[in-house]
N, C-alpha and C positions, 0 to 999 in steps of 0.2 A: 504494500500500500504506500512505504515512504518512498518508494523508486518512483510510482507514478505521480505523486505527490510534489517529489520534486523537480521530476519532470514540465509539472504544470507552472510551477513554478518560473522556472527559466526561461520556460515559452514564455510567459508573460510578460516577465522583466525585458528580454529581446523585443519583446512587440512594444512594447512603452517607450522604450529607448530609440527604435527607429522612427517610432510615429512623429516626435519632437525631432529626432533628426531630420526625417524628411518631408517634414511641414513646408520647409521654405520652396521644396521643390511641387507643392503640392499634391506631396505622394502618402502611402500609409505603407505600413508595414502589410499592406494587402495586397498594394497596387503594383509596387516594385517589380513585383516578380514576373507580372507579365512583359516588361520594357525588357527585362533579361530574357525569358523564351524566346521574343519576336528578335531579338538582338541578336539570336543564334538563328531561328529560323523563319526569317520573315517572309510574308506571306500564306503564313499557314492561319486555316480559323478559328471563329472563336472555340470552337469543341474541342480541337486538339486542342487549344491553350489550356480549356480546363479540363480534359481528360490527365496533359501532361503536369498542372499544377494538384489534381486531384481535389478540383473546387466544383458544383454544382452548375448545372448549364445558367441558370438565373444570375447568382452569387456573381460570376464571367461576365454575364451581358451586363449587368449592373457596373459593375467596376469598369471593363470597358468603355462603355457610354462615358463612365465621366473622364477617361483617361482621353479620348478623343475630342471633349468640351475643355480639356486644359489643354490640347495643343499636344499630347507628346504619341498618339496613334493615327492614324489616316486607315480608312476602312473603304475597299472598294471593293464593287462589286466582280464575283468569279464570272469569265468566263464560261466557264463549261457547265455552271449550274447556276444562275440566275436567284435561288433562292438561300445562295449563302453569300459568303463575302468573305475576301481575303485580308487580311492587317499587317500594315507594314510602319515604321516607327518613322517620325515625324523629323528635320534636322534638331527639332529642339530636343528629342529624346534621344538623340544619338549624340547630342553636345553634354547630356545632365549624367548617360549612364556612366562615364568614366570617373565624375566626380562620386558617383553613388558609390560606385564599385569600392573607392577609393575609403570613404567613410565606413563603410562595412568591414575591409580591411583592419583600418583601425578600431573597431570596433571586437573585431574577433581574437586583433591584438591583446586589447585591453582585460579581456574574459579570461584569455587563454595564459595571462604574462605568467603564472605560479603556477605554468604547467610545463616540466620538461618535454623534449620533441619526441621523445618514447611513450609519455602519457598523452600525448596529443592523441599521437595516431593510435595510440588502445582504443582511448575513447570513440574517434572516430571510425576506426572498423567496430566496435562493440554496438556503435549507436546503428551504423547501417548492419551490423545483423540482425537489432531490434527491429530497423524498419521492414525488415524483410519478412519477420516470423511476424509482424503485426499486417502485414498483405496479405500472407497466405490461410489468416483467418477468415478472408472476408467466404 
């Protein structure tokens, strides 16, 4: 119970801490992630974005929408199927991701500084075996 516990924890503490950080970009600790997807593969839709974030078809089109009202997605429509659309990042989202990046760096510095680079990577291969045996429950 204190593993998940404090798991929830640390999620939360990260998502507070980004939300303030990327306030001024007018991002959330929600929204970011999609500017990183499209950033590797733009062009692809909203479903893949949230099949690959593991976020709800709604929860996607919600976030979306406002991510295209601040200026950092352009949504056009697909060719070959008229009733989807493809997204691809705006120059203001391609000018803010590297600052982002940049911020979360130091960010995972700051978490991780009283942890030697052997406990790093325990934790991180431990955390995605977590993620893994928590997939194959569904």
């Amino acid at each position: 119970m204190y593993f998940i516990k404090l798991n929830n924890k640390i999620f939360r503490a990260t998502q507070i801490y980004l939300d303030k950080l990327l306030r001024k970009y007018d991002l959330s600790s929600g929204s970011y992630q999609y500017l990183f997807i499209l950033n590797k593969n733009e062009g692809i839709s909203q479903n893949k974005i949230s099949k690959e974030l593991g976020f709800d078809k709604a929860m996607s089109a919600r976030t979306i929408t406002k991510l295209i009202e601040v200026g950092y997605i352009v949504r056009l429509e697909d060719d070959t199927d008229s009733r989807a659309y493809k997204l691809f990042l705006s120059e203001k989202a391609k000018a803010v991701i590297p600052k982002i990046l940049t911020e979360i760096h130091k960010l995972v510095e700051l978490i991780t500084a009283d942890l030697s680079e052997q406990e790093k990577i325990i934790t991180t291969e431990s955390l995605k075996k977590i993620l893994i045996n928590l997939r194959e429950l569904k």
